[in-house]
C-alpha positions in Angstrom: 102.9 -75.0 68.3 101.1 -73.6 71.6 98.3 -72.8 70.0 96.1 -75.5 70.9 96.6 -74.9 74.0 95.0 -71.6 73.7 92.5 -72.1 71.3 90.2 -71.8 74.0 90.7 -68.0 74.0 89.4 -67.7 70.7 85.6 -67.2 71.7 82.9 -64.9 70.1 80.2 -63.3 72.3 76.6 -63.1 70.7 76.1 -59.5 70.3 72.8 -59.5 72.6 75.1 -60.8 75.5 77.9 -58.0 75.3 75.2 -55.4 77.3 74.5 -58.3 79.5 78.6 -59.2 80.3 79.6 -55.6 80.4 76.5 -54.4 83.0 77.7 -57.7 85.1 81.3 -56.5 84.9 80.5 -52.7 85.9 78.2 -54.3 88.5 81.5 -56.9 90.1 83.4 -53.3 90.0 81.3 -51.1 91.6 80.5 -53.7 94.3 84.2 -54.5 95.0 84.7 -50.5 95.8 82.2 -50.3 98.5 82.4 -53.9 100.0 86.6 -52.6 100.0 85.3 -49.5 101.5 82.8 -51.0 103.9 85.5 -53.5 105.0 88.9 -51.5 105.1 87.6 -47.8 105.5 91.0 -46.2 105.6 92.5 -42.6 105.3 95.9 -41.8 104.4 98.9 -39.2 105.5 97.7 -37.1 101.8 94.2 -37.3 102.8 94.2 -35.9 106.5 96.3 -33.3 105.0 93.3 -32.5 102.6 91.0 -32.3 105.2 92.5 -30.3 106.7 93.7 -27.7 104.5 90.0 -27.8 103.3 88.6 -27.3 106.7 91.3 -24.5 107.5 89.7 -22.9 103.7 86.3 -23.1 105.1 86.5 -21.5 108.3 88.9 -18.4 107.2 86.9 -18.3 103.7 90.0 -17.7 101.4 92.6 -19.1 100.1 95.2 -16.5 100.7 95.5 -16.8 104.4 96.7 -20.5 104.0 99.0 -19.7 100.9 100.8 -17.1 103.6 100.9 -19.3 106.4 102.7 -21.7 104.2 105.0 -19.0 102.7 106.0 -18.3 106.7 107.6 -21.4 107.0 109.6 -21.2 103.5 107.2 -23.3 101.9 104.9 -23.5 98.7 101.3 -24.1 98.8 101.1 -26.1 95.0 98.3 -28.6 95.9 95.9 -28.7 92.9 92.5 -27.0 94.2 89.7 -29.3 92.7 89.9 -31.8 95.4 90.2 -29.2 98.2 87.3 -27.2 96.8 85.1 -30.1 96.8 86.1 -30.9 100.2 84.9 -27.6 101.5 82.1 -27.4 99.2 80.6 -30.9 101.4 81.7 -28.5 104.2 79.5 -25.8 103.2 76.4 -28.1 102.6 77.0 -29.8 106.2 77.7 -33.0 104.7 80.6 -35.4 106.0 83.5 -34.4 103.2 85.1 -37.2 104.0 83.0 -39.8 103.0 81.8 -37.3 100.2 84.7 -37.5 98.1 84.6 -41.4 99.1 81.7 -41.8 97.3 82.6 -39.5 94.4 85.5 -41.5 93.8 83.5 -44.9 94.0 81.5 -43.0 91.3 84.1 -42.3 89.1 86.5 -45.0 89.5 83.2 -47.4 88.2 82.8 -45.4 85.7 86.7 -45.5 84.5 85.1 -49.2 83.6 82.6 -47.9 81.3 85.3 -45.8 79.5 87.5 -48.3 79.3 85.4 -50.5 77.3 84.1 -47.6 75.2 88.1 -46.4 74.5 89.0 -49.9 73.6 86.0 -49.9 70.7 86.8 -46.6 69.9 90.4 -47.9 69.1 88.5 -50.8 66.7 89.3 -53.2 69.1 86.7 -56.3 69.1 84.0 -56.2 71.9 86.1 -59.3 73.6 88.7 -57.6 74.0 87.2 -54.3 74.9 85.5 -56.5 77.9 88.6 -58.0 79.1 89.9 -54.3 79.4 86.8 -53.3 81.1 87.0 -56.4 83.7 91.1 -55.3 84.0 89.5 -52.1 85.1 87.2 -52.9 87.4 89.3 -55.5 89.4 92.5 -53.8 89.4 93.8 -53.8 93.5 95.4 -50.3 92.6 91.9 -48.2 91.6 90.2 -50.0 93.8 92.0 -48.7 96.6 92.5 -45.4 94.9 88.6 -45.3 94.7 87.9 -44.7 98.4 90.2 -42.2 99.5 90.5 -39.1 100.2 93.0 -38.7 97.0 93.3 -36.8 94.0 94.1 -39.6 91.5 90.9 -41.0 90.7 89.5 -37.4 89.6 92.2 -36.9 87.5 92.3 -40.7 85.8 88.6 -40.2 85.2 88.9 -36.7 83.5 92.5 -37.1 81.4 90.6 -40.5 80.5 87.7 -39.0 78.8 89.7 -36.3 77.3 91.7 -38.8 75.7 88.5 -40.7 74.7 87.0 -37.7 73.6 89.6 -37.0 70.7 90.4 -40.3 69.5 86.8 -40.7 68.9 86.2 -37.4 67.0 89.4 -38.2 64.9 88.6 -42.0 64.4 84.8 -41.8 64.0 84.5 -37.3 63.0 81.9 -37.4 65.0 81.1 -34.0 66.1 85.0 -33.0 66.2 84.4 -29.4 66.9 82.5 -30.4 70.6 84.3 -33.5 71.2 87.5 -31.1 70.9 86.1 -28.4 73.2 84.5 -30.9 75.7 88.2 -32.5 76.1 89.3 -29.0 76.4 87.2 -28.9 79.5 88.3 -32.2 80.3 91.6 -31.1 80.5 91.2 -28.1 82.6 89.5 -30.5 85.3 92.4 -32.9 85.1 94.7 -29.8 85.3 92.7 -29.1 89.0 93.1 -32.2 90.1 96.5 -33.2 89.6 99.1 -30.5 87.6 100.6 -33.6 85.9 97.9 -32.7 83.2 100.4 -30.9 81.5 102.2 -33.8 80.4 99.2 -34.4 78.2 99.2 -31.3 76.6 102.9 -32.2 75.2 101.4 -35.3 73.6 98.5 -33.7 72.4 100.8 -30.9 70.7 103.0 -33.8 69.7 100.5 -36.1 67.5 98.6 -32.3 66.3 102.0 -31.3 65.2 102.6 -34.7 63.2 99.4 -34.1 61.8 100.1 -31.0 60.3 103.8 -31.9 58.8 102.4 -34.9 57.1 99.2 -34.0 56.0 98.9 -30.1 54.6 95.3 -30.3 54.0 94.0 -31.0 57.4 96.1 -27.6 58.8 93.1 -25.4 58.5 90.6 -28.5 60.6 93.5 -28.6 62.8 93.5 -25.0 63.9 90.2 -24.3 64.3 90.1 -27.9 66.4 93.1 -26.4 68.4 91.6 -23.3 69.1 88.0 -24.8 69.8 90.3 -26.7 72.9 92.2 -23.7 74.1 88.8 -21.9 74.4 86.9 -24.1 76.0 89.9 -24.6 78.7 90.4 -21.1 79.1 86.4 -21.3 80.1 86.3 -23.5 82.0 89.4 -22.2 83.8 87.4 -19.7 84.0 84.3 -20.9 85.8 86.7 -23.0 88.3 88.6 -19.5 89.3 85.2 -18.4 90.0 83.6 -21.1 91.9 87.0 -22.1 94.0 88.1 -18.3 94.4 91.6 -19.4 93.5 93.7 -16.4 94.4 96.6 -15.2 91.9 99.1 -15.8 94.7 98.1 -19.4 94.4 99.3 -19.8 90.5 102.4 -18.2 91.7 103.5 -20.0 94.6 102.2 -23.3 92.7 104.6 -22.2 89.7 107.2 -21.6 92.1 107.5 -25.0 93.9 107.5 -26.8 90.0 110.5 -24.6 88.9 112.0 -25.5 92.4 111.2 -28.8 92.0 112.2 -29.2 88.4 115.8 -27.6 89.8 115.1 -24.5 87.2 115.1 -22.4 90.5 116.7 -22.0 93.4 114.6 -21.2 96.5 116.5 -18.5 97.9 117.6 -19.2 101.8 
C-alpha cells in the first residue's frame, strides 16, 4: 500500500560511481571530524585524567610507582594501557600528546567508514546499502565527537571492528582463513589494551565456534587449528605490547582486582 511512496528508495548505482560516492562519503567524514575539532576543541574529565597519568608514567619511567600510589589510597589502577602508552610515547618524541591522540583518533574513526562499507559487503549486502552504512558512519554525532578526544573508545571500535571484519570474511569468502584468523587475533589483543570490554567478544567468538563444532563435525579439525592460529597470535602480540608499554605484573593484578570488585565476586577488604 506504502510502497509507492517509497519507490524512490529503490535506486541502483552504476558500478563506476560506487568508488566515486564512497571516496565522497569518507571525504564528508573525515572533514566533519576536524572542522568539529577545529570548531569545538574540547577535553573531557577521562581525558585530563589520561594525561595525566601518562605524564606522571613519563617522568618516573614505570608503571609501578603509579599502581602504588593508587593502592595507598585503597584504590585500583585498571585503566587499559594502550591509550596511556601512546600518550607517553608523543611525550617521549616531544610532540603535543594531546593533540596526538586527536589526530589518531580522526584517523581511525574515518577509517571506521571504510570498514563499514567493506563489513556490510562482506555480509552480501548490496553496494547501496553498504553506502548508506558507510554515510551512517561517517555522520554519526556520537563518533564524531568520540573522534577528537582524548578517549579510549575510538581505538577500541576501530580494532574489535576489523577483528570482527576479519573473521566473517575468512569464513564467508575462505579467504586466507589461517592469517585473517591470527591478524584478528592481534586485533583482539589491541582492543583488549584499549578498553578490557574486549572480553565480551571473546564469549561470542567462543559462542558461534562452539555452534560450529556441534553442528558440523567435519569442520572440528579447521576449527582448531583456526582457534589456535588466534590464541597464538594474541598471546604475541600480548607479547610485544608487554614489551613496548613495560606493563608491570602488579598492573594485571590490580586491574583483575577492581573487575572482580566490580563484578561483586570480591570484596575489597576495609
Amino acid at each position: 500500500m506504502f510502497s509507492k511512496y517509497f519507490s524512490w528508495l529503490q535506486f541502483e548505482i552504476p558500478e563506476r560511481r560506487t568508488g566515486i560516492i564512497l571516496f565522497c562519503i569518507i571525504f564528508l567524514g573525515l572533514t566533519l571530524r576536524v572542522v568539529h575539532w577545529y570548531l569545538e576543541p574540547s577535553i573531557s574529565r577521562d581525558g585530563s585524567y589520561y594525561l595525566f597519568i601518562a605524564r606522571q608514567w613519563y617522568e618516573c619511567g614505570s608503571l609501578n610507582e603509579i599502581i602504588s600510589a593508587t593502592a595507598v589510597n585503597g584504590a585500583h589502577f585498571y585503566i587499559s594501557p594502550l591509550l596511556l602508552a601512546l600518550l607517553r610515547s608523543a611525550t617521549i618524541c616531544h610532540l603535543d600528546p594531546e593533540k596526538t591522540i586527536c589526530i589518531l583518533n580522526i584517523g581511525l574513526s574515518t577509517a571506521l567508514v571504510v570498514l563499514g562499507y567493506a563489513l556490510c559487503r562482506v555480509l552480501n549486502m548490496v553496494k547501496e546499502a553498504a553506502l548508506v552504512a558507510a554515510l551512517l558512519l561517517a555522520t554519526h554525532p556520537g563518533l564524531i565527537d568520540l573522534s577528537h578526544t582524548v578517549q579510549r573508545e575510538t581505538l577500541f571500535l576501530f580494532f574489535a571492528t576489523l577483528m570482527i571484519f576479519l573473521l566473517l570474511q575468512s569464513e564467508i569468502r575462505q579467504n586466507r582463513p589461517l592469517l585473517s584468523w591470527g591478524c584478528a587475533g592481534a586485533c583482539w589483543m589491541l582492543a583488549f589494551f584499549s578498553r578490557h570490554e574486549a572480553l565480551e567478544l571473546v564469549f561470542m567468538i567462543l559462542f558461534i565456534v562452539g555452534w560450529y563444532a556441534i553442528t558440523r563435525r567435519s569442520l572440528r579439525r579447521s576449527l582448531l587449528k583456526k582457534g589456535l592460529v588466534f590464541v597464538a597470535s594474541g598471546a604475541l602480540m600480548l607479547i610485544a605490547l608487554n614489551w613496548w608499554c613495560q606493563i608491570p605484573v602488579e598492573y594485571y593484578h590490580s586491574a583483575l582486582s577492581f573487575r572482580l570488585h566490580q563484578a561483586g565476586i570480591v570484596e575489597t577488604k576495609p
